[in-house]
C-alpha positions as a Markdown table, in Angstrom:
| # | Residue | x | y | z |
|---|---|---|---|---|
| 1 | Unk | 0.0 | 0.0 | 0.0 |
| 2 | Unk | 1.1 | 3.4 | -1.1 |
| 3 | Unk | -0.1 | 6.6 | -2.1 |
| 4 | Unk | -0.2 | 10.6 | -0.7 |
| 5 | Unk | 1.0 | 10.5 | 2.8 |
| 6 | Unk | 0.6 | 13.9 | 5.5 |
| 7 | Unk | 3.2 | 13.6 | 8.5 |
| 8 | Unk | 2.8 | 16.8 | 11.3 |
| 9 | Unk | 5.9 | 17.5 | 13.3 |
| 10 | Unk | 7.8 | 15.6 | 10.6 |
| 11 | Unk | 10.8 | 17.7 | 11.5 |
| 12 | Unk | 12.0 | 15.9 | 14.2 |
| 13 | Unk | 11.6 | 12.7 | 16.5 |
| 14 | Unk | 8.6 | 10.4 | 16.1 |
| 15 | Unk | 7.2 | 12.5 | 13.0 |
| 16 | Unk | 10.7 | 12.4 | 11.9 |
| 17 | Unk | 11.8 | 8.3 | 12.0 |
| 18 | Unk | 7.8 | 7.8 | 10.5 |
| 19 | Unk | 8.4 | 9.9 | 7.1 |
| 20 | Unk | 11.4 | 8.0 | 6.6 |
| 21 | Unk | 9.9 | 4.5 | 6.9 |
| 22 | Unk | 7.0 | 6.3 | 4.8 |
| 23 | Unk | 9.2 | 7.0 | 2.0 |
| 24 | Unk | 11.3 | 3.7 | 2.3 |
| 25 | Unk | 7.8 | 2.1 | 1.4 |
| 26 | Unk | 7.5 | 4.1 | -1.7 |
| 27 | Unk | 4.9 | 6.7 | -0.2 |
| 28 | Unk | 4.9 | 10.3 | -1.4 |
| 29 | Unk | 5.1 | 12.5 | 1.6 |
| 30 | Unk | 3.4 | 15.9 | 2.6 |
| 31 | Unk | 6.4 | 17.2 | 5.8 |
| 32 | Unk | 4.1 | 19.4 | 8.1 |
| 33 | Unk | 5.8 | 21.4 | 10.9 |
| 34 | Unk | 7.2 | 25.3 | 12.2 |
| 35 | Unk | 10.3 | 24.7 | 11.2 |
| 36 | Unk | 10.6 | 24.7 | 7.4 |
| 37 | Unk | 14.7 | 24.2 | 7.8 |
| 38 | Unk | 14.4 | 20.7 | 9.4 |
| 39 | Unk | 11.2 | 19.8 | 7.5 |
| 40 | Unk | 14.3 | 20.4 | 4.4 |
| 41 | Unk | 16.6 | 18.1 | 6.5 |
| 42 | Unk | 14.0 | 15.1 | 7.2 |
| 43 | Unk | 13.3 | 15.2 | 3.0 |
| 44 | Unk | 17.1 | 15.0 | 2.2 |
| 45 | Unk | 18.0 | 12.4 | 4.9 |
| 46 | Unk | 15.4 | 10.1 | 2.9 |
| 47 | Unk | 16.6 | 10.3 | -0.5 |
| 48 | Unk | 14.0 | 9.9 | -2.0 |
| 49 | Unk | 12.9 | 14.2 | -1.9 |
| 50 | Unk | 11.3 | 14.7 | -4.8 |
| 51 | Unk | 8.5 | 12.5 | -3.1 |
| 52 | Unk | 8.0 | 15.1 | -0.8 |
| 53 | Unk | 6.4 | 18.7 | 0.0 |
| 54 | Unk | 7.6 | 20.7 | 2.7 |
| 55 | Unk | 4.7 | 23.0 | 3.9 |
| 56 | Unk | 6.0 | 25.2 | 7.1 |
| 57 | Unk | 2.4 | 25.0 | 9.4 |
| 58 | Unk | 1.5 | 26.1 | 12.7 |
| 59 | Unk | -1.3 | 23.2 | 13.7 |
| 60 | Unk | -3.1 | 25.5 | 15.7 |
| 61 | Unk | -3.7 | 28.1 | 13.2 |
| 62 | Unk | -6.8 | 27.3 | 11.7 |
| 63 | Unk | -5.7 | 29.7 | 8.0 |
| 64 | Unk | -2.5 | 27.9 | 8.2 |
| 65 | Unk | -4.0 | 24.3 | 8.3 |
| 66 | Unk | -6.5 | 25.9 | 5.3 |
| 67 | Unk | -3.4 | 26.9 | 3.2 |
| 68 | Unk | -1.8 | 23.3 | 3.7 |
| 69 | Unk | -4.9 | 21.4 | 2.7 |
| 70 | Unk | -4.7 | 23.6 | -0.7 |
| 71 | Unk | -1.0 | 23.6 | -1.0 |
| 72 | Unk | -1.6 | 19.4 | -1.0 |
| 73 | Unk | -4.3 | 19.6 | -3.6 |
| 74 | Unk | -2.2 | 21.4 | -5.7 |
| 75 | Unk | 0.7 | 19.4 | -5.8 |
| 76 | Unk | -1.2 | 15.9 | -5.6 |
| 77 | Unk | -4.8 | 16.3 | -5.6 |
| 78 | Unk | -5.5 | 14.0 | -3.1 |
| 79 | Unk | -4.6 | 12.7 | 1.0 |
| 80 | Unk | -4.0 | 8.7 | 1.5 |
| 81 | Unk | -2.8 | 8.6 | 4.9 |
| 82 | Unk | -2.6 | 11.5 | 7.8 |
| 83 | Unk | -0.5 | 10.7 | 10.7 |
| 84 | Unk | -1.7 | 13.2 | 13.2 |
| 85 | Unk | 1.7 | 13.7 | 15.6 |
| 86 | Unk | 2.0 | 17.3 | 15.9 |
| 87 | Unk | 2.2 | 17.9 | 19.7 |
| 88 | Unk | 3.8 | 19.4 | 23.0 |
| 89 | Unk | 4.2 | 20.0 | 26.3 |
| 90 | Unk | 4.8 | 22.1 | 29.8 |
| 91 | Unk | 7.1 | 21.9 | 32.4 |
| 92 | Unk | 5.9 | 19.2 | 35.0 |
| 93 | Unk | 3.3 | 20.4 | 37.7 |
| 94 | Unk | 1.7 | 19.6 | 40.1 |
| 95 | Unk | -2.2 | 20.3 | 39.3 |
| 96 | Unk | -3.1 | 22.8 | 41.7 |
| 97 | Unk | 0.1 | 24.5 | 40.1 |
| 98 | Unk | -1.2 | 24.3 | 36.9 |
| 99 | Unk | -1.4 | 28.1 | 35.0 |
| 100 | Unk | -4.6 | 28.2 | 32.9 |
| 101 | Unk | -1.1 | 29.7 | 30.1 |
| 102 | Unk | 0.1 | 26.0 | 30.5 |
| 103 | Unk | -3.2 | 24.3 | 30.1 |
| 104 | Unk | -4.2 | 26.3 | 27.3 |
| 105 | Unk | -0.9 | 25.9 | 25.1 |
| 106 | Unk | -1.0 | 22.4 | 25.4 |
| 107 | Unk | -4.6 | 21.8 | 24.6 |
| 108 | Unk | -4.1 | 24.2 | 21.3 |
| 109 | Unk | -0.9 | 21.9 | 19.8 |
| 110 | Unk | -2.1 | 18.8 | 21.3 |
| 111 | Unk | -6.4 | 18.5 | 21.1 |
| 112 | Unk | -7.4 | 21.6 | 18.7 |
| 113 | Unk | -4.1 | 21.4 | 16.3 |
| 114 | Unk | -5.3 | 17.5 | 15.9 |
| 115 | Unk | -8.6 | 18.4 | 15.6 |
| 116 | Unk | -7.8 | 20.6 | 12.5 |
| 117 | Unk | -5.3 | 18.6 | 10.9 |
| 118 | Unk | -7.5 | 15.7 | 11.2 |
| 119 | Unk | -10.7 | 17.8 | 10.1 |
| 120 | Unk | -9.0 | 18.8 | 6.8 |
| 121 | Unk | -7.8 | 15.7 | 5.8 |
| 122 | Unk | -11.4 | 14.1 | 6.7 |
| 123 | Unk | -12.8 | 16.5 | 4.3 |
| 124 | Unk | -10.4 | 15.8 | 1.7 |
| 125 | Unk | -11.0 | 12.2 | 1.7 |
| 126 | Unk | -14.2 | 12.3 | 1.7 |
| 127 | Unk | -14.5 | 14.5 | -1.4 |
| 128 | Unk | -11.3 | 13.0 | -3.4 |
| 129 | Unk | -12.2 | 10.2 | -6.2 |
| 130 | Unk | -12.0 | 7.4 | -5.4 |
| 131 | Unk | -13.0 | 8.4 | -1.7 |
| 132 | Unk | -11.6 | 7.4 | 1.4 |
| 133 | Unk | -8.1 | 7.1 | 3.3 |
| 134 | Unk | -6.3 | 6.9 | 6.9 |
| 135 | Unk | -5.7 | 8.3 | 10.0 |
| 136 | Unk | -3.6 | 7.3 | 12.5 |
| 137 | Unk | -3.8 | 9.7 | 15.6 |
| 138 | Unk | -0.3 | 10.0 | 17.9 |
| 139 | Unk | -1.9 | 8.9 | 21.5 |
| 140 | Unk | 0.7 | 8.0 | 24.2 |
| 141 | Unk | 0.8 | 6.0 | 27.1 |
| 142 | Unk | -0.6 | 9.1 | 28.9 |
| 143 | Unk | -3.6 | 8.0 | 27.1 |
| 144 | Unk | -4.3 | 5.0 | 29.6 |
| 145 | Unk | -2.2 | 6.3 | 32.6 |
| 146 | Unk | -0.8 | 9.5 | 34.2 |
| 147 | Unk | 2.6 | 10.7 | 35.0 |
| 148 | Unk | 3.0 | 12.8 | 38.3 |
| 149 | Unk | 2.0 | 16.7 | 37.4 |
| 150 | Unk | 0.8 | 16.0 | 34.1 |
| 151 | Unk | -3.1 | 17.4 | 34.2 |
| 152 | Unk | -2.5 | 19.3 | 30.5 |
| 153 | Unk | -1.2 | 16.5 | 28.4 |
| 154 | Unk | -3.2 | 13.8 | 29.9 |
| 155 | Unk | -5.9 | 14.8 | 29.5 |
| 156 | Unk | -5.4 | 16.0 | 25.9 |
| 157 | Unk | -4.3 | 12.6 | 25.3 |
| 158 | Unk | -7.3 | 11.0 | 26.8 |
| 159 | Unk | -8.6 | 13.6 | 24.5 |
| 160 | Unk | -7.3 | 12.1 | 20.9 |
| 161 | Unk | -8.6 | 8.8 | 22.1 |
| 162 | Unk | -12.1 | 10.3 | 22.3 |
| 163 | Unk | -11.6 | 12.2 | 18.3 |
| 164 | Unk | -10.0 | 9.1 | 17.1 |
| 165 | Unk | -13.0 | 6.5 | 18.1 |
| 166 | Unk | -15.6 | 9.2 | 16.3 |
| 167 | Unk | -13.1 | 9.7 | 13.1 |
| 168 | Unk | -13.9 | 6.1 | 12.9 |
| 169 | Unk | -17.3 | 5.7 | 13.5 |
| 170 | Unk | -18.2 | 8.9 | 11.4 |
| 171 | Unk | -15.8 | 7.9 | 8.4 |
| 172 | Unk | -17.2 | 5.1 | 7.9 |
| 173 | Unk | -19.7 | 5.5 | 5.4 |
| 174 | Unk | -16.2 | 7.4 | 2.9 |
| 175 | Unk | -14.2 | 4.8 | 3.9 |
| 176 | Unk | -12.1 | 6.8 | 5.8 |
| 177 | Unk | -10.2 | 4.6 | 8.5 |
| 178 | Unk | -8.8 | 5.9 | 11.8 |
| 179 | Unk | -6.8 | 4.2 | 14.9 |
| 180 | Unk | -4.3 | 5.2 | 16.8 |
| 181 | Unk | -1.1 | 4.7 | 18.1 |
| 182 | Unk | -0.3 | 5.1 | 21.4 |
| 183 | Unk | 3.7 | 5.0 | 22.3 |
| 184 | Unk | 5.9 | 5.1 | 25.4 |
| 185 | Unk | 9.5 | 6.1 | 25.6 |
| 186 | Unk | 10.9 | 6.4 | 22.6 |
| 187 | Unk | 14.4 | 7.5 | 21.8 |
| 188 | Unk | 13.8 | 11.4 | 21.0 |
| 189 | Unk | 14.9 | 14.9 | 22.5 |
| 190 | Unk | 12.2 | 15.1 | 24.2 |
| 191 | Unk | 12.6 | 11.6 | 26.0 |
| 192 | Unk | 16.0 | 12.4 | 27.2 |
| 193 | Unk | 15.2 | 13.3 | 30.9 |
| 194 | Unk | 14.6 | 9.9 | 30.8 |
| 195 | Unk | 17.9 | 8.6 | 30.6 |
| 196 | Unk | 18.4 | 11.2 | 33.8 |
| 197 | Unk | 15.7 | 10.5 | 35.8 |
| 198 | Unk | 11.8 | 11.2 | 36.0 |
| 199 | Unk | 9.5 | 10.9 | 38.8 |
| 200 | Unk | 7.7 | 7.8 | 39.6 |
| 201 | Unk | 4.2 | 7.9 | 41.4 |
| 202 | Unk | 5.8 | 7.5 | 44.6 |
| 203 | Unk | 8.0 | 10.2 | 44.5 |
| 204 | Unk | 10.8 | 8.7 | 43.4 |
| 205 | Unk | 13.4 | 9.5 | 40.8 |
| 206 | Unk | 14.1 | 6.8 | 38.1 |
| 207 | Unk | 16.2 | 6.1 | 35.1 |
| 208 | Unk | 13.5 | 4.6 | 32.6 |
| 209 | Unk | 14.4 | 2.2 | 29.6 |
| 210 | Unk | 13.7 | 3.7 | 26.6 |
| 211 | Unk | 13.1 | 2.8 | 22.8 |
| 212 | Unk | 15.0 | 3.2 | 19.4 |
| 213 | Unk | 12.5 | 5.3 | 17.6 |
| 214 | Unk | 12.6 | 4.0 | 14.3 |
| 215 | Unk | 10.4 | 1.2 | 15.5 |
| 216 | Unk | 7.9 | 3.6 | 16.0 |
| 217 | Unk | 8.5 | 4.6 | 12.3 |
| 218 | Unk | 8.1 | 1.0 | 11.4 |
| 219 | Unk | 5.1 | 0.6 | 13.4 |
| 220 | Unk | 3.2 | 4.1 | 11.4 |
| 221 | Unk | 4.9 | 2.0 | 8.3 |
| 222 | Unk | 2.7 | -1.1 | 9.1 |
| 223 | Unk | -0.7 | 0.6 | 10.1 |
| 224 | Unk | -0.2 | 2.7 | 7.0 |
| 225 | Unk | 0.3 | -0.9 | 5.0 |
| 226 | Unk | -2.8 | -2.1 | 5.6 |
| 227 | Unk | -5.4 | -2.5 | 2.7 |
| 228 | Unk | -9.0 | 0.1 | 3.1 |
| 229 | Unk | -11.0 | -3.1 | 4.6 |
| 230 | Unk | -8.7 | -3.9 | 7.5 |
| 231 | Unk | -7.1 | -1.0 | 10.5 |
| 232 | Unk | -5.2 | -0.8 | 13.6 |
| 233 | Unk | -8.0 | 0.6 | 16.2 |
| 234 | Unk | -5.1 | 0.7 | 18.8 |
| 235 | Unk | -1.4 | -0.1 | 18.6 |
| 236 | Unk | 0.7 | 0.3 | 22.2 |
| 237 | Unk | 4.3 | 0.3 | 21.7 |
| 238 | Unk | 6.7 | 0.9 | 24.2 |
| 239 | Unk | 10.3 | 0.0 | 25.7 |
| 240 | Unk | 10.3 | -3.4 | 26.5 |
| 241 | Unk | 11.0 | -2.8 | 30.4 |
| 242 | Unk | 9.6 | 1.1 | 31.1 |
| 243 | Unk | 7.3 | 1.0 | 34.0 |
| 244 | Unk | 3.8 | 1.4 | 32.7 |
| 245 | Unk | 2.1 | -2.2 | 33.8 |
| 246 | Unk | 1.3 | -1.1 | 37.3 |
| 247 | Unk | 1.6 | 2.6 | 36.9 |
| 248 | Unk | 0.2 | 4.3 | 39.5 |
């Protein structure tokens, strides 16, 4: 299976390590993110760039998001496969520490920037010939369990779960498919604390066993395989031995 793929936060990490595995699988990729200089970087790294279109986006700008959905039906007239992993998040807090600042910037990259990436490609698959496509949503752990201080991006994650079980009920009838992946601990720089320390439920401080993130690009590659009748609902990958059975 290949056709017109859409990565957010492509430039780096997880959105990063899934274009590539994308591309190795013959996919043309759209490269959403801020920063149009390592959007450039993740297209040359794959060699195979003239596959791909680099459109700069700030997720949470509804005229941006607009102006990528046209810039894609320009250069390819049609969306396959969104993988919705734009997202962010705040210094740890506890909750009654929480600034409304915090908790609105995280819902705004994490629950409305999804909402509009996903909302545009919905409406482009819906109204392409032949209809239909993919979503796969970026979940996380946090999804399913808490860290300590973590109100914001919990609950946007328990959030994506909620957007990714109507995207499938309601894109049913245009044969638009949607799951979601939820990951824990992979390799990225914003995982690095975790080779440092992070604190556990208890209070304690612990070094946490993390993940090579290209098998979270080959994971994206093998939900995105899949032929229109079949799809992942949920996909949980982690590091073998990070403590999340029992967490909390």
């Amino acid at each position: 299976m290949s056709g017109i793929a859409m990565v957010t936060g492509a430039g780096s990490g997880i959105g990063r390590a899934s274009t590539l595995a994308l591309l190795a699988d013959g996919w043309s990729a759209v490269l959403v993110g801020r920063r149009a200089e390592a959007l450039a970087e993740t297209a040359s790294l794959s060699g195979a760039a003239e596959r791909t279109l680099c459109v700069p986006t700030d997720v949470t700008r509804p005229a941006e998001v607009e102006a990528l959905f046209e810039a894609v039906k320009q250069r390819f007239g049609r969306l396959d496969l969104l993988f919705n992993n734009a997202g962010g998040n705040v210094p740890q807090a506890n909750f009654g520490d929480v600034t409304f600042e915090q908790w609105s910037h995280v819902v705004a990259v994490n629950l409305t920037g999804a909402f509009l990436v996903a909302h545009g490609a919905f409406r482009l698959m819906r109204d392409q010939t032949p209809q239909g496509g993919r979503i796969i949503n970026n979940g996380s752990i946090s999804a399913h369990r808490p860290r300590p201080g973590a109100a914001p991006y919990t609950s946007t994650k328990h959030g994506i779960t909620g957007l990714t079980k109507t995207i499938s009920l309601d894109g049913r009838k245009y044969d638009i498919t949607c799951g979601q992946i939820d990951i824990g601990n992979a390799a990225t720089p914003l995982t690095r604390r975790m080779t440092t320390g992070v604190i556990q439920p208890d209070g304690s401080m612990r070094v946490e066993p993390t993940m090579d993130v290209n098998d979270v690009g080959r994971a994206i590659a093998f939900m995105a395989s899949l032929p229109p009748e079949a799809n992942v609902q949920t996909m949980m990958i982690t590091a073998a031995k990070m403590p999340f059975m029992g967490r909390g």
